[in-house]
C-alpha positions as CSV (number, residue, x, y, z in Angstrom):
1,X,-81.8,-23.5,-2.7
2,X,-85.3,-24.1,-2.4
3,X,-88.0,-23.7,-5.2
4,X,-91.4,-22.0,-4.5
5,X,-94.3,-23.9,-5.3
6,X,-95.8,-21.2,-7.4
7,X,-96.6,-21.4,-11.5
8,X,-93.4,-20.3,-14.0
9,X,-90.4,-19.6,-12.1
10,X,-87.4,-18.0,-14.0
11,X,-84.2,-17.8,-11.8
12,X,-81.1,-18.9,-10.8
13,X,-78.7,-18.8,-7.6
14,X,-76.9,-16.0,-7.9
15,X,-74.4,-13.9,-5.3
16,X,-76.6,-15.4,-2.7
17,X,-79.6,-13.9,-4.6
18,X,-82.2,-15.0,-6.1
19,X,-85.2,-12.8,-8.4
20,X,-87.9,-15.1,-9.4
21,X,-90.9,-13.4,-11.5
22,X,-94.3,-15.7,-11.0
23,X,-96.5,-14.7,-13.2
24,X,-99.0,-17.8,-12.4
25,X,-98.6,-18.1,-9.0
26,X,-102.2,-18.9,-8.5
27,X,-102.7,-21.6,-11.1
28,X,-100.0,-24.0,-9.0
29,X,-101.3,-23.6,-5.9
30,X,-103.5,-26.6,-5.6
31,X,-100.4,-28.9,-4.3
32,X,-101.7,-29.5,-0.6
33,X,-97.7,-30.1,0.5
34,X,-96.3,-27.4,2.8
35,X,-93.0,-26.5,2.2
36,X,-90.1,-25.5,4.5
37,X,-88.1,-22.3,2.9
38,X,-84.4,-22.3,3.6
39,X,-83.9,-18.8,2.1
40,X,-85.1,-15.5,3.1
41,X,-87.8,-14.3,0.9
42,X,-89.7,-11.0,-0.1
43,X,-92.6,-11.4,-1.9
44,X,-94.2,-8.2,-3.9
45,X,-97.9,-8.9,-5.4
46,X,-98.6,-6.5,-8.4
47,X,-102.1,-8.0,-9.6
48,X,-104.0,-10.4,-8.1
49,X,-105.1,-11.8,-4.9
50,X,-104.1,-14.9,-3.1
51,X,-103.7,-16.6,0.8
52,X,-100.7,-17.6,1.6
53,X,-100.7,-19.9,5.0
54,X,-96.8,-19.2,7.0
55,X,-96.5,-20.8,10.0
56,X,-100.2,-21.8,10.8
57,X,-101.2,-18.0,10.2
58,X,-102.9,-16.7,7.1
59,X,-101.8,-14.0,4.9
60,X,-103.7,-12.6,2.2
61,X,-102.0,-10.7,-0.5
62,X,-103.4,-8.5,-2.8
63,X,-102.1,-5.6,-5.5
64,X,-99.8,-3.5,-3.2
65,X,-98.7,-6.5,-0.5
66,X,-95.3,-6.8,0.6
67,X,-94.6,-10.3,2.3
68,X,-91.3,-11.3,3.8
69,X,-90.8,-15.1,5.2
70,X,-87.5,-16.1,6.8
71,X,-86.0,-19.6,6.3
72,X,-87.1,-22.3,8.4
73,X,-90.8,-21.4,8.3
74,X,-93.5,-23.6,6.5
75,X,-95.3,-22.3,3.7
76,X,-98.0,-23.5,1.8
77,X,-100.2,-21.7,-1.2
78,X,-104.2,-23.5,0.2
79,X,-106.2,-25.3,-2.9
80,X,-107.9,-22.9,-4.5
81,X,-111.6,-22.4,-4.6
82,X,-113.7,-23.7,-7.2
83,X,-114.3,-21.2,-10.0
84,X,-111.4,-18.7,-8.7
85,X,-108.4,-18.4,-11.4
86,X,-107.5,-15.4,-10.9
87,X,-103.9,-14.0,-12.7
88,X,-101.7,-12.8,-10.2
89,X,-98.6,-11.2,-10.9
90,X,-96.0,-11.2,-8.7
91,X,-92.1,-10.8,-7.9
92,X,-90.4,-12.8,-6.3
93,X,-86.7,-12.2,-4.2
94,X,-85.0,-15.4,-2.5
95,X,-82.0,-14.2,-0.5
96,X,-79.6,-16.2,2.1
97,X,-78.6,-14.2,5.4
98,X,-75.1,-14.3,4.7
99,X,-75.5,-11.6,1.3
100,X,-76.2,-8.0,3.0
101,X,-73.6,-8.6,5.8
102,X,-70.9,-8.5,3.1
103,X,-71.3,-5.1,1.7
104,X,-70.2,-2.2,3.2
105,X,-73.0,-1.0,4.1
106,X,-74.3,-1.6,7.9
107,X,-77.7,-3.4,7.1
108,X,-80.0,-3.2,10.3
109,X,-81.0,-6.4,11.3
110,X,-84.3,-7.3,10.4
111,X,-84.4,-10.2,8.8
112,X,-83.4,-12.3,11.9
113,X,-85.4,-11.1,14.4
114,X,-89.1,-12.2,14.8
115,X,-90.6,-15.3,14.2
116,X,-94.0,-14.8,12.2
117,X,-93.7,-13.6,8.9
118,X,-93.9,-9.4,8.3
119,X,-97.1,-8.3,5.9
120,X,-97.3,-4.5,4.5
121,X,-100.2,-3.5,2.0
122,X,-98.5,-0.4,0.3
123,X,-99.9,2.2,-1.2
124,X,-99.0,5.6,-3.1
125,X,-95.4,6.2,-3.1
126,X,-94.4,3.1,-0.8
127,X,-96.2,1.0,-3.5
128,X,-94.7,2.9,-6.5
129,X,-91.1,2.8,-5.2
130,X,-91.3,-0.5,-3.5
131,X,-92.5,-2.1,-7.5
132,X,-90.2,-0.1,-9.0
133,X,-86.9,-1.4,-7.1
134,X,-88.7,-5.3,-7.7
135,X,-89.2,-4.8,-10.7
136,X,-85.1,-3.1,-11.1
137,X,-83.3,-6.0,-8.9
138,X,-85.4,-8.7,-11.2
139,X,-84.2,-7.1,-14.5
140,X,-80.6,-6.6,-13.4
141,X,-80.6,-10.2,-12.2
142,X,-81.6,-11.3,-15.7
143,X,-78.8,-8.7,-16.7
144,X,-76.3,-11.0,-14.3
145,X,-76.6,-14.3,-16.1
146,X,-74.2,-12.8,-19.0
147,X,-72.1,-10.5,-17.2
148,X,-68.5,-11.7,-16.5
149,X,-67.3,-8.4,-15.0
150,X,-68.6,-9.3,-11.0
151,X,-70.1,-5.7,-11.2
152,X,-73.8,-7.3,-11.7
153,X,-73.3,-9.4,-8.6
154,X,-72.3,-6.1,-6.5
155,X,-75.1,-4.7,-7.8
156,X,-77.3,-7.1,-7.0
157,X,-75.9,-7.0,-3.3
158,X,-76.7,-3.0,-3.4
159,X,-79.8,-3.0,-4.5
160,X,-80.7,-6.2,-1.8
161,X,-79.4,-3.7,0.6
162,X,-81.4,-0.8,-0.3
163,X,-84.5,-2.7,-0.5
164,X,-83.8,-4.4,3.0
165,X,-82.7,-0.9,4.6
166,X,-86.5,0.6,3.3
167,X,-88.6,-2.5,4.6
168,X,-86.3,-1.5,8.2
169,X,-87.4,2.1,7.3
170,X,-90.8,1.0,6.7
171,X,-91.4,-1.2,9.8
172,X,-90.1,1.7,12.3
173,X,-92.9,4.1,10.5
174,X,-95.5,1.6,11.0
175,X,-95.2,0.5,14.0
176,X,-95.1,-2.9,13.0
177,X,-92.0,-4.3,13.8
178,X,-89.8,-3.9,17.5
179,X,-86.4,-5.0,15.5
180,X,-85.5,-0.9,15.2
181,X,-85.6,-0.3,18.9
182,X,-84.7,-3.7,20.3
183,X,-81.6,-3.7,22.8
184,X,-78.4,-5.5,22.0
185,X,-79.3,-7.5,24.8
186,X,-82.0,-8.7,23.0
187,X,-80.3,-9.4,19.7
188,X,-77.8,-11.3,21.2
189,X,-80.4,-13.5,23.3
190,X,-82.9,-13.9,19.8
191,X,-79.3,-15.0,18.0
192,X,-78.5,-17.3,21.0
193,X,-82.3,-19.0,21.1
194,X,-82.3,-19.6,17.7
195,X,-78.7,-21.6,17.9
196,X,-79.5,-23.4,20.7
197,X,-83.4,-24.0,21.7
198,X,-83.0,-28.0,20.6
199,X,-81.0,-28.2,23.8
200,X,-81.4,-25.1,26.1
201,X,-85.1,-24.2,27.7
202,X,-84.0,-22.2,30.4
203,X,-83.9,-18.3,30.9
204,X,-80.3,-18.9,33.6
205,X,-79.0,-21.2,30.9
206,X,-79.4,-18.0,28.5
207,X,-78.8,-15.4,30.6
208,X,-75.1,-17.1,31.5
209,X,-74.3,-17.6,28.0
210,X,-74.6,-13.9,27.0
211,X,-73.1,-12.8,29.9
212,X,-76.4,-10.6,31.6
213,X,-78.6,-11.8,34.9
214,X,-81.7,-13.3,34.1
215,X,-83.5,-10.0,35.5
216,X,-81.6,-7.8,33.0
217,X,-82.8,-10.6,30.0
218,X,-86.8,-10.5,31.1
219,X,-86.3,-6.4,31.4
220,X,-85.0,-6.3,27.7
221,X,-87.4,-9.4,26.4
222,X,-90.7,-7.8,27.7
223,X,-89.2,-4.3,26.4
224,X,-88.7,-5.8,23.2
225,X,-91.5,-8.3,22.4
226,X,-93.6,-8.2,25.3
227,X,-93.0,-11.7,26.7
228,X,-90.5,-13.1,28.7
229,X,-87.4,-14.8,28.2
230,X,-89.1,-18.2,29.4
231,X,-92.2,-17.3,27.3
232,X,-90.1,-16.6,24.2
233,X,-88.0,-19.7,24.5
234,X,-91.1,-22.0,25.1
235,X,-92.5,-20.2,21.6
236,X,-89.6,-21.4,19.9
237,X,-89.4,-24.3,20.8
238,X,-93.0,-25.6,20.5
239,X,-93.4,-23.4,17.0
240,X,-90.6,-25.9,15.3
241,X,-92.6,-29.0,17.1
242,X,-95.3,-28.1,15.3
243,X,-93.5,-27.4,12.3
244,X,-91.5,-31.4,12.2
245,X,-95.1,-32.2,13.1
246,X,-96.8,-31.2,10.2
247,X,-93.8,-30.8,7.6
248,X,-93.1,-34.3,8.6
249,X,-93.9,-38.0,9.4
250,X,-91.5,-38.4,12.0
251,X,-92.7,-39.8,15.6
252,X,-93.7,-37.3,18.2
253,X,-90.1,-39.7,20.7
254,X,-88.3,-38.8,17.9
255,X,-89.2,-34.9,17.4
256,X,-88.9,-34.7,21.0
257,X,-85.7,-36.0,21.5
258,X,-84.8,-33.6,18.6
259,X,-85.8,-30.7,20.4
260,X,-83.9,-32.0,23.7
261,X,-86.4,-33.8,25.5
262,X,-85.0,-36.9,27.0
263,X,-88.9,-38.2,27.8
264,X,-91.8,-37.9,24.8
265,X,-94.3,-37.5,28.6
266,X,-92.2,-34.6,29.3
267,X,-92.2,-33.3,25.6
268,X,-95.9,-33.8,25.3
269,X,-96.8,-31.9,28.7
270,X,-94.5,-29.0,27.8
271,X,-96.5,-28.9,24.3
272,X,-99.5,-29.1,25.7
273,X,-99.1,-26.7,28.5
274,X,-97.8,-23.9,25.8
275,X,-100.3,-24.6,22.7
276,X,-103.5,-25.9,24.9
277,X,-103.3,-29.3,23.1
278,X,-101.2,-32.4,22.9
279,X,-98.5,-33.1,19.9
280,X,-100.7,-36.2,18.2
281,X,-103.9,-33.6,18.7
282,X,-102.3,-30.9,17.0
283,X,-101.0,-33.2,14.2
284,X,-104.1,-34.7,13.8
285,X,-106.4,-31.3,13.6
286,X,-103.9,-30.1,10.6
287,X,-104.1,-32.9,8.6
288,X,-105.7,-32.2,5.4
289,X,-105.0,-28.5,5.7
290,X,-101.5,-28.6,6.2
């Protein structure tokens, strides 16, 4: 599992959990390196301010914000400015997929839906209740390292649960998330993109595989998100371009073979008809703050 670069970290893998307290997460984040998370990960700011870039997009965090990040995303904490050393305080949860779908409990599914990180700046009870079950799933998971009963890793999987069942709750009453009202149809299609847009751009190819017309797929799509099928799996594919593009050295031939492009020319028009600019452009402009 992936480590965070953020100050004092004290954690271990755990039931496919992870708590991580930083209390100096501002300190460390100078390194200009972006990293690319292969965990899920909720982020709950109790003092302090700080930018986190996700993706390209910036996020500022303050006393109250709620951040979640899914794995495969870049993240990267930007130098910080000259006289700024502010304390922050924050918690810190690092979760695979795999550890809600193994309770009982029928977990909505929100943490595989969208691509762009999720922001919330709580307040009143949503803050209070939100910090106080961070602040209980961080102590039991100190709790866990000496238990040999197996009940602090159910625990642990429980209180995950309830945590991820009041972000769903929380998304629905603030409008800010579709994944509540999203169609099976969509689900399935999201599920399917993300297993195969390396080698499948096309709304038919889709559409066959989960067994709809391509009509029904745009219908649930633009219900869902707003875009089309084609405009969703062109998103996808050029948002992890960019990502091997800036998280790594790797040739724009190779990175386009990797995302099933049997011509770089065809790669480079396709990336330059969705994001306005060619791959060696874009790789260029973000060097320095990526």
């Amino acid at each position: 599992m992936d480590r965070p670069d953020s100050g004092r970290q004290d954690g271990r893998v755990l039931a496919d959990a992870q708590a991580i307290t930083v209390t100096r997460l501002i300190e460390n984040s100078a390194n200009p390196h972006p990293r690319r998370m292969n965990t899920h990960r909720l982020l709950f700011v109790r003092s302090g301010t700080q930018t986190i870039l996700v993706d390209f997009d910036e996020y500022s965090c303050s006393p109250g914000s709620l951040l979640y990040t899914r794995p495969g995303q870049i993240q990267q904490f930007p130098p910080i400015r000259s006289g700024k050393t502010e304390r922050q305080d924050a918690i810190q949860i690092c979760f695979t997929g795999s550890s809600p779908t193994r309770l009982a409990l029928r977990v909505p599914n929100l943490i595989d839906d969208t691509f762009s990180a999720q922001l919330w700046q709580l307040g009143g009870s949503d803050r209070e209740n939100f910090e106080r079950s961070f602040v209980e799933l961080a102590t039991e998971y100190d709790r866990s390292v000496t238990d040999q009963s197996g009940v602090a890793t159910q625990l642990l999987r429980l209180l995950l649960a309830t945590m991820l069942l009041r972000i769903t709750r929380l998304a629905s009453e603030t409008r800010s998330s579709t994944v509540v009202l999203a169609s099976p149809t969509y689900h399935r299609f999201r599920t399917e993109l993300e297993e195969c847009f390396t080698h499948i751009h096309t709304t038919n190819e889709y559409a066959h595989r989960i067994g709809y017309s391509p009509r029904t797929l745009n219908r649930a799509c633009i219900a869902a998100s707003g875009h089309t099928a084609k405009e969703l799996i062109e998103a996808r594919v050029v948002l992890e371009a960019k990502r091997l593009l800036i998280y790594t050295h790797l040739p724009v031939a190779t990175i386009a073979r990797q995302l099933g492009f049997t011509e770089a020319t065809n790669f480079g028009k396709y990336f330059s008809r969705v994001s306005g600019g060619s791959p060696a452009e874009f790789r260029r402009r973000h060097q320095g703050i990526w």
